[in-house]
C-alpha positions in Angstrom: 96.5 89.2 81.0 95.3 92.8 80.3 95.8 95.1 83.5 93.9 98.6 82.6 94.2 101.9 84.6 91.1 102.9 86.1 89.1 106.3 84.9 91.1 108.4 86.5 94.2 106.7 84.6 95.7 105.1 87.5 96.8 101.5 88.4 95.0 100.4 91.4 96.2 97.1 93.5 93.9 94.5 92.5 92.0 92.3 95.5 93.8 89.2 96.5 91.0 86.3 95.3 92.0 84.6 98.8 92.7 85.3 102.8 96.1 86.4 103.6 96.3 82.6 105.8 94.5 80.9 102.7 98.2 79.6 101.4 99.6 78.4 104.3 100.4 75.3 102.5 103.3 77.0 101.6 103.5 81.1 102.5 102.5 82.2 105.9 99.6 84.6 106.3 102.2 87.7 107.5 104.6 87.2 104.4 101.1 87.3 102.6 100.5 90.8 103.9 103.6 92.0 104.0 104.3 91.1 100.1 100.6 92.1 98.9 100.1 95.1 101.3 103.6 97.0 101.2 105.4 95.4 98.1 103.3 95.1 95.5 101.3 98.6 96.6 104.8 100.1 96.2 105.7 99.0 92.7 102.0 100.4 91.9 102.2 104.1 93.6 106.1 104.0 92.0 104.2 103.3 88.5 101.5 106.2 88.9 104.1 108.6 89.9 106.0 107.5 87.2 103.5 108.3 84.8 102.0 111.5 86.3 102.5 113.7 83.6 102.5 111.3 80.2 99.3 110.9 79.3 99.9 108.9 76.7 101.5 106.2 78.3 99.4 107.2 80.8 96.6 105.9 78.9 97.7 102.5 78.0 97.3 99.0 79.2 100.2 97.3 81.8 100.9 94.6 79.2 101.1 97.2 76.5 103.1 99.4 78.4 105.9 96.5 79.1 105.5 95.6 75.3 106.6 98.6 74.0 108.6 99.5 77.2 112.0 100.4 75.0 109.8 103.3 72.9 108.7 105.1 76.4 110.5 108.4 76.8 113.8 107.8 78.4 113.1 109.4 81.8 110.1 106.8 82.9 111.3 103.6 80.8 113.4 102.0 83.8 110.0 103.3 86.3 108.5 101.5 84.2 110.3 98.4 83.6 110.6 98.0 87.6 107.6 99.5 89.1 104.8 98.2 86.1 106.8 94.9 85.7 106.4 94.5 89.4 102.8 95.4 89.3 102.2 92.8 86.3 104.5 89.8 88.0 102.7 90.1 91.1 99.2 90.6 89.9 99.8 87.5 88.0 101.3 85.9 90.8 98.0 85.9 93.2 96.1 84.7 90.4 97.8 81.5 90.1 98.0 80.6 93.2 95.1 79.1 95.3 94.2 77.2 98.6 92.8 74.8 96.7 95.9 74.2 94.3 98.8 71.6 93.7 98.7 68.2 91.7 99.2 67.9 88.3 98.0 70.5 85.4 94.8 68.8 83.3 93.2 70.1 80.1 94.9 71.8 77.8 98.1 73.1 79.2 98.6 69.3 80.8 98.4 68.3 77.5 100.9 70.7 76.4 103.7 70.4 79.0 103.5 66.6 78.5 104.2 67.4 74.6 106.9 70.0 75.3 108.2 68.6 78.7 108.3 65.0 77.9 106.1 64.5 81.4 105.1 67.0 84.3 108.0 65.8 86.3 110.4 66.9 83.7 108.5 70.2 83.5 108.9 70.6 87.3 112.1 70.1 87.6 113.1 72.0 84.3 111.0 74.8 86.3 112.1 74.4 89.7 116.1 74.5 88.3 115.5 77.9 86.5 114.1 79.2 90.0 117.1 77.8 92.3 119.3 78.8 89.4 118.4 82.6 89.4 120.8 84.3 90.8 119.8 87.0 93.6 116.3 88.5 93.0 114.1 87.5 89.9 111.1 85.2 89.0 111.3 81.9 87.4 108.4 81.7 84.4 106.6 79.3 81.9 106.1 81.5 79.1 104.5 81.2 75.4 107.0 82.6 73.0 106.4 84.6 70.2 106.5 81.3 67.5 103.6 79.8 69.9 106.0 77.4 72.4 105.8 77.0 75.6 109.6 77.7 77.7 110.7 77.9 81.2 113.3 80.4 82.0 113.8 83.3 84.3 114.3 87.1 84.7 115.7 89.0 86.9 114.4 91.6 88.8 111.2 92.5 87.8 111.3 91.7 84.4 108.7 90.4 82.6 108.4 88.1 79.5 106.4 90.4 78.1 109.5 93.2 77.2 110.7 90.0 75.3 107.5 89.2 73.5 106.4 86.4 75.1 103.1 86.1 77.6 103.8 84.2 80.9 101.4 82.1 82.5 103.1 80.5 85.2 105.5 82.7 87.4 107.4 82.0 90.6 108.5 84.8 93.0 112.1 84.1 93.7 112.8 87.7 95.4 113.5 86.8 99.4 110.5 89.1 100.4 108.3 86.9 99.2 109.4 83.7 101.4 112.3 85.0 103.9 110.4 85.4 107.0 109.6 81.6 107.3 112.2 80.1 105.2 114.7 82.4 105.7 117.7 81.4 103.0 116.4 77.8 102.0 115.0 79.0 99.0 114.7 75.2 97.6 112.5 74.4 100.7 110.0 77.5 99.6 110.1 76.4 95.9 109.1 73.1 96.8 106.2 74.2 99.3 105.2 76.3 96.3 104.1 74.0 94.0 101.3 73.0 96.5 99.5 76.2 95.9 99.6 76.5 92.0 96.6 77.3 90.5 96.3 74.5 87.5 92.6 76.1 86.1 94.0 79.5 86.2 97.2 78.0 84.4 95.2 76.7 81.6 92.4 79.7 81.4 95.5 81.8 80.5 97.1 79.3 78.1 93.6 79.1 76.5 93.3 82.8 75.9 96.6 83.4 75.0 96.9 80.7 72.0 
């Protein structure tokens, strides 16, 4: 997933593809807000500042940015890991989501998480461990590594997959912002919800292009 600066060289917040209500499934329409409007808007005014004043990383793509995050110059690297792996996490985030979401994956990456997996409910669970697992803030991921293999793990933080080589595809929000005000600490009971919302066809789009 390639996030570009606009013209000016800037990171702009990108439009949610849904209503702030459109997930109630599973996150209520003020979390929503809250998490897209304030949280994610912060990581990206954090990354502009950051890089006010390197126009060459200036000039580069998110993903390339978190790539090659450990060749930045040492005073924006950890902006950057923070604020642009926030910025890339979320941004991902909305786009596999969807009202319209939940079931099982079909296509391509169904096919794959059955051959990896064993079945989707090993997947789940595999997937749904790795996000009760993490321990304070972080995101739980499916990932294609470097040698072409699909994993589940986690990060914490805002760490992406991408610092370790690998592209993600699937990421879960674990941080409390993102489910506290109706779930308070019952993280499992968000998790859970969550998986009525994923977005299967943007899933696979992703594990298409990213072969």
């Amino acid at each position: 997933m390639e996030i570009l600066p606009n013209s000016n060289g800037q990171f702009e917040l990108p439009k949610l593809p849904y209503e702030y209500n459109a997930l109630e499934a599973a996150i209520d329409a003020r979390t929503m807000e809250i998490h897209y409007a304030k949280h994610h808007q912060g990581y990206v005014d954090k990354l502009n500042a950051a890089l006010s004043g390197h126009a060459d990383a200036a000039g580069m793509s998110l993903d390339k940015l978190l790539i090659s995050v450990d060749t930045l110059p040492k005073d924006i690297r950890t902006a950057v890991q923070n604020h642009g792996g926030g910025h890339y996490n979320h941004s991902l985030f909305w786009q596999v989501m969807s009202p319209d979401g939940g079931g099982e994956p079909s296509g391509e990456i169904g096919d794959a998480i059955t051959e990896t997996f064993g079945s989707f409910g090993a997947f789940k669970e595999q997937f749904t461990n790795a996000a009760l697992a993490r321990f304070g803030s972080g995101w739980a991921w499916l990932f294609i590594r470097g040698d072409g293999n699909l994993v589940v793990s986690s990060t914490p933080n805002q760490d992406s997959p991408l610092m370790e080589g690998s592209v993600p595809i699937l990421g879960l929000d674990v941080w409390e912002h993102a489910y506290y005000l109706r779930y308070q600490n019952k993280r499992p009971e968000y998790i859970e919800a969550w998986w009525n919302v994923v977005n299967w066809d943007a899933v696979n789009k992703l594990f298409i292009t990213n072969q």
